[in-house]
Every structure is written in structure tokens, then in C-alpha cells.
C-alpha positions, 0 to 999 in steps of 0.5 A, spaced: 462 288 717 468 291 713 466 299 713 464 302 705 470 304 701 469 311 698 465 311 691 471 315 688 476 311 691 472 304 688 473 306 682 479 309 682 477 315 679 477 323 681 471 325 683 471 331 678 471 324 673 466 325 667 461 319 666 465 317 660 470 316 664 466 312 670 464 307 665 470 306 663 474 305 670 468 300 671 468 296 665 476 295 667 473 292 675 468 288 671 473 285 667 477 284 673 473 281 678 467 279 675 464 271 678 465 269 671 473 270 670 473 266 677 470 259 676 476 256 677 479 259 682 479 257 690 472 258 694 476 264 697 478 267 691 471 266 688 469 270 695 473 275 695 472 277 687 464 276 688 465 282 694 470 287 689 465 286 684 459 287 688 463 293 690 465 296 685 458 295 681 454 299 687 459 304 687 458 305 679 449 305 680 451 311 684 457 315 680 453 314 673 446 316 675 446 325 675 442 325 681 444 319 685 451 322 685 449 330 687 446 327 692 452 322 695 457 328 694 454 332 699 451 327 704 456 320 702 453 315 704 448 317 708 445 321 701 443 314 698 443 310 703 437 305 701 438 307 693 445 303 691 446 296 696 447 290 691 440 287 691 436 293 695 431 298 691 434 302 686 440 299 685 443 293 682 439 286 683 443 281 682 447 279 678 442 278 672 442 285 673 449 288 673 450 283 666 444 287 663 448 294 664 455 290 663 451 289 656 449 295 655 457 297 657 460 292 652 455 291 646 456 285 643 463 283 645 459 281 652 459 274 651 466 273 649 468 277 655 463 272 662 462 266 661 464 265 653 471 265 654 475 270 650 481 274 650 480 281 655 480 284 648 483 292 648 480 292 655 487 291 659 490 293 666 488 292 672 483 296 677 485 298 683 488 292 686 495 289 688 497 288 682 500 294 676 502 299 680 502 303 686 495 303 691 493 311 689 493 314 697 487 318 700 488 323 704 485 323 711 478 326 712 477 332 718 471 334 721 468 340 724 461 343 727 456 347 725 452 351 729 445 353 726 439 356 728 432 352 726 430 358 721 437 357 717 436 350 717 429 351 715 430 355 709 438 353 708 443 357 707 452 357 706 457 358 712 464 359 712 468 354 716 476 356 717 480 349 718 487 347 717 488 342 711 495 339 708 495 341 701 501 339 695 507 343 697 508 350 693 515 350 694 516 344 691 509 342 687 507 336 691 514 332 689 517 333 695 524 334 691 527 339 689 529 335 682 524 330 679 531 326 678 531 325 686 525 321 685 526 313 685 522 308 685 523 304 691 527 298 692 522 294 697 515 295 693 519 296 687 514 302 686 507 298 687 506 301 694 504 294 697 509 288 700 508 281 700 507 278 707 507 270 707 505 266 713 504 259 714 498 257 718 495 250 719 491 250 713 496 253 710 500 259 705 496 265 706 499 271 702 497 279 705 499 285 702 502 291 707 503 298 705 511 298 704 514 301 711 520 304 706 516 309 702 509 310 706 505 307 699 507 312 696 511 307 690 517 313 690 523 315 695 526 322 695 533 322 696 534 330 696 528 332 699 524 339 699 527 343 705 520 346 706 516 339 706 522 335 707 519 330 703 513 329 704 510 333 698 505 336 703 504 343 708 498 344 713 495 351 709 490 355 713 484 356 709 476 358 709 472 354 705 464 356 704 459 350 706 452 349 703 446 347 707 442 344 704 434 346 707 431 342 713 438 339 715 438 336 722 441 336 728 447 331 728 446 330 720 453 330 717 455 332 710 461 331 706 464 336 702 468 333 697 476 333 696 476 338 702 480 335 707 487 333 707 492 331 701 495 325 700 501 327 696 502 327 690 498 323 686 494 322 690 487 323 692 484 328 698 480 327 703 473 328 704 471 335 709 465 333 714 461 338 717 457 335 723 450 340 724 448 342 731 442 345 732 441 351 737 436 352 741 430 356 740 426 360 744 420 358 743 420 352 738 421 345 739 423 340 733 422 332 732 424 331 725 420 335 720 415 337 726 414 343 730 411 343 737 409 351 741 406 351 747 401 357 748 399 358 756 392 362 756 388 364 762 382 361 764 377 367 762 382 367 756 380 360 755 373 361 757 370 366 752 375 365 746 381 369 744 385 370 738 393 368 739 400 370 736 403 363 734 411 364 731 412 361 726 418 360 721 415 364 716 413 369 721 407 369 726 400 367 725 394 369 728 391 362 730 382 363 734 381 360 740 374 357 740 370 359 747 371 354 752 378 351 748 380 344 755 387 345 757 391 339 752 388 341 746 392 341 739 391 345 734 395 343 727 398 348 722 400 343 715 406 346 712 408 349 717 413 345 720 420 343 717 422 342 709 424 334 708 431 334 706 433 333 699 425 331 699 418 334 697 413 337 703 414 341 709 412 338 716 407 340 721 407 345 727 403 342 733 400 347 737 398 346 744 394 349 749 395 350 756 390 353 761 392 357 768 389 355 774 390 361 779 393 358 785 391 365 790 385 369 789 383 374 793 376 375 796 371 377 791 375 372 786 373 367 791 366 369 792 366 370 784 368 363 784 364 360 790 357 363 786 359 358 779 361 352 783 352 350 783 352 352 775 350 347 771 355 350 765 361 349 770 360 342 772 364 336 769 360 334 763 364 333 757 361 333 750 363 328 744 368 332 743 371 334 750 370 326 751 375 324 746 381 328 749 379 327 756 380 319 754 387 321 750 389 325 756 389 319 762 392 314 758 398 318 761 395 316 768 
């Protein structure tokens, strides 16, 4: 399966792009690639166009909805996951669907548009694609850590991540020339950024397209070249960026922070900083998703008689009452106590497990003691209903 392609990048638009301009990009994919504008063309072509209209209408069930795209430009494609595919809960179901919204974008000029004929109408150019101008470059992506403790990823919080990003260069603005007469259109792509490749095989001509090898996509060639960037438009700057952390992340999640990574030269659009969460260890917690785990060791009188505990939690400790004659293996469940959902509602629940010491020396009046109760009716095995349960849960193990 071919890897997803940047929303954004889809589109073609910027990701500060406002909603006016999202439909509009998406009205220009629709008339491109839409299966209706393609029922003569071969099996391959129809395929081909069916997946760029795909494409292009999940990127836009996500880029037009507020919440859908909060969501995607913190945590990409992780953060709707589930929420935009073609034909999945939430997004488009089919391509009765994606007509109803194209309707709505269109008005009454929808049927001349699919499936009735009909000129382009005041829609025209292309998208994307291969033909009309140079492909708009994206800049590569850079990824870095974050370590935080488990109460800084319970509550969220901001860190400062120092990295290293290519960035337009300030000498010449991004250009790579000194002048903007000494930036032409190249001769081998003739500014589309994109060559032609032709390649007979046994079931014929095929045609693919490379990035033109003389000018690097870009469409343009510098015959005077900036003497700091020397050429390329770009310098590598030192800089620190300020990364929100959104409660109840966990360890190995990764979030994205938009247009943060490297530039692509001018025109162009930036990479993406991943910023991938590592959990430190805590002293005394453990954690499984939004749950919590604490393991409390008491004495035997201690579990004998009853006592009152300190259980740690991450909004501080909480007094939690042993009953009398609490059986090693008991676990207690404080509700709420655990995690927060990311991006969600509800906290998880923090399990407290009670272990019993069983002394391995004692001496001789600690024997006697101990010897005098072996005979006591209280001190022999006989579990209650209650005892029953976790003693049956607890040799299932064995």
C-alpha cells in the first residue's frame, strides 16, 4: 500500500490555508479526477484518476471539518485515524456521498460538471498533477525526543526543543541569486519541474514522470548564484521551537508540529517537526494505556488486623483503609484515578495490589507465638465467598 500523502501536499494549499480556500483547491481536484470526466479513458487511467479522487476527497473531509483538522495538525495521521478513509465511519462513504458534498460546493452547476457533459465551466487549471507548472516541493521532515515524566504527560504541558531546520536564505530571501534576472526557467523541464520518461515493455508504451535531474523539481535554474546559499535558497538555522503536549500522551506516540521541519526552497512548502514521547520511569507507578498499577507490600499483623495506607497518586497521596484480614493478591480500584484519554473524555483507573510479607526467620518467642495459633480454628485455610473468589483467580496462574 503506497504511504498516505500530506493533506496539505493533496490539496496544494498551505497549511494556514483558510476554508474558502480549501474547497476551493478541492473543487479544482474534483474536476480533475472525478470517475465521471474519465469513462472513456483506459482501465488504468479510469484507476489511477479513481485513487487521486479518493485522495484528494479524504483529505478534504478532514481540512474542511475545525475539529478534524485541530486534531490531524497536532497528531497527523494518527489523529484521525478512523475518521477520514474513503468509505470508513465519518468520512465520505462512497461516491454517493462525496456528489452530495460536491453538490453543495457546486450548486446547480453539478450536473453539467459529472456525468451530464458540460464545459469546466470558470473552474479551470489543474491540480496537483503533472501538468501546468512545476510540482511545488516539500521539505523533508526532522524528527526529535521528548522525554517526560508520567505527571507532565498526565496534566500536558509545553517543552522547548532546540533543533537544526533549513530556512529561506537571508541573504538572498530564498532565491538563491543575487538578482531575479539570474533566475530562468529551465531548459530540460521547461519549468514543470517534471520529465517525461517513455519506456516500451511487452504490453506496450508506458510513460513516467521523474523530477527533472537539472534543476532538482524546483522549475528554475540560477545562473548567478547567491554566494552564501550557493544556490539552493536555503541555510541550516539553529533555532528552539516551543512543543505543546497534549494530556494523557503516551510513550512512543508521535506528534507532529506543522511547517517546523526543513524548507524546500522557495515556493515551496515545509516540512512537518515529529516530536516522538518517551516515558520516564516512575518510582513508584506503572502504566498500561490509561491505567495505573501500585503495588503496596504490608506485614502480616498489618494485614491481619487493618491499617490505613498512603496510595500516590498524580494528584497527590490518598488515604486508602485495609479491612482486617485483607489476603495477599487483593486489588483495590481507585476510578478516575488513572490517566486522562488523549484528545478524549474520562481518566483511567489506578489498581492497587496488596502483597503480604511472610517473614522467613523468626526467633524463639516469635516461633512459640506462632506454634501456640497453628491448632486455632481462625488460623486454618477456610475461605469465605469472598476469599473463594481471588484464591480461584489467583491459580488460574498455576
Amino acid at each position: 500500500m503506497a504511504e498516505k500523502r500530506d493533506y496539505y501536499e493533496v490539496l496544494g494549499v498551505d497549511k494556514k490555508a483558510s476554508l474558502d480556500e480549501i474547497k476551493s483547491a478541492y473543487k479544482k481536484a474534483a474536476l480533475k479526477w472525478h470517475p465521471d470526466r474519465h469513462v472513456d479513458d483506459s482501465e488504468a487511467e479510469k484507476k489511477a484518476a479513481e485513487e487521486k479522487f479518493k485522495e484528494a476527497s479524504e483529505a478534504y473531509s478532514v481540512l474542511s471539518d475545525a475539529d478534524k483538522r485541530a486534531k490531524y495538525d497536532q497528531f497527523g495521521f494518527a489523529g484521525v485515524d478512523g475518521s477520514a478513509g474513503f468509505g470508513g465511519d465519518g468520512g465520505f462513504g462512497g461516491f454517493g456521498d462525496i456528489n452530495d458534498v460536491l453538490r453543495d460546493l457546486f450548486g446547480g452547476a453539478f450536473g453539467s460538471f459529472f456525468g451530464g457533459g458540460g464545459g469546466f465551466g470558470g473552474f479551470g487549471g489543474g491540480f496537483g498533477g503533472n501538468g501546468g507548472g512545476s510540482a511545488r516541493m516539500r521539505g523533508r521532515d526532522i524528527r526529535t525526543r521528548v522525554r517526560l515524566t508520567l505527571e507532565e504527560m498526565a496534566k500536558g504541558c509545553t517543552k522547548e526543543v532546540e533543533i537544526e531546520h533549513n530556512r529561506p536564505c537571508r541573504e538572498c530571501g530564498g532565491l538563491g541569486a543575487k538578482n531575479a534576472s539570474d533566475v530562468k526557467t529551465c531548459p530540460t523541464c521547461g519549468g514543470r519541474g517534471q520529465v517525461e520518461q517513455r519506456m516500451r515493455g511487452i504490453f506496450g508504451m508506458s510513460i513516467n514522470y521523474a523530477v527533472c535531474p537539472h534543476c532538482g523539481g524546483r522549475g528554475k535554474v540560477v545562473s548567478n548564484p547567491c554566494p552564501k546559499c550557493k544556490g539552493t535558497g536555503l541555510e541550516r538555522i539553529r533555532e528552539k521551537v516551543k512543543v505543546t503536549i497534549p494530556a494523557g500522551v503516551e510513550n512512543g506516540m508521535q506528534l507532529s508540529v506543522r511547517g517546523e521541519g526543513h524548507s524546500a526552497g522557495k515556493d515551496g512548502v515545509n516540512g512537518d517537526l515529529l516530536v516522538v514521547i518517551e516515558e520516564l520511569p516512575h518510582n513508584t507507578l506503572k502504566r498500561e494505556g490509561e491505567n495505573l498499577f501500585y503495588t503496596r507490600v504490608l506485614s502480616l499483623p498489618e494485614a491481619v488486623l487493618g491499617c490505613e495506607i498512603e496510595v500516590p497518586t498524580l494528584d497527590g497521596t490518598q488515604r486508602l483503609k485495609i479491612d482486617a484480614g485483607t489476603q495477599s493478591g487483593t486489588v483495590t480500584v481507585l476510578r478516575g484515578k488513572g490517566m486522562p484519554v488523549v484528545n478524549g473524555y474520562g481518566r483511567g483507573n489506578l489498581f492497587v495490589k496488596i502483597l503480604v510479607w511472610i517473614p522467613r526467620k523468626l526467633d524463639r518467642e516469635q516461633k512459640k507465638f506462632f506454634e501456640g495459633l497453628k491448632d486455632s480454628g481462625a488460623m486454618k485455610p477456610d475461605p469465605n465467598r469472598d476469599d473463594r473468589n481471588l484464591f480461584e483467580k489467583e491459580s488460574r496462574y498455576f
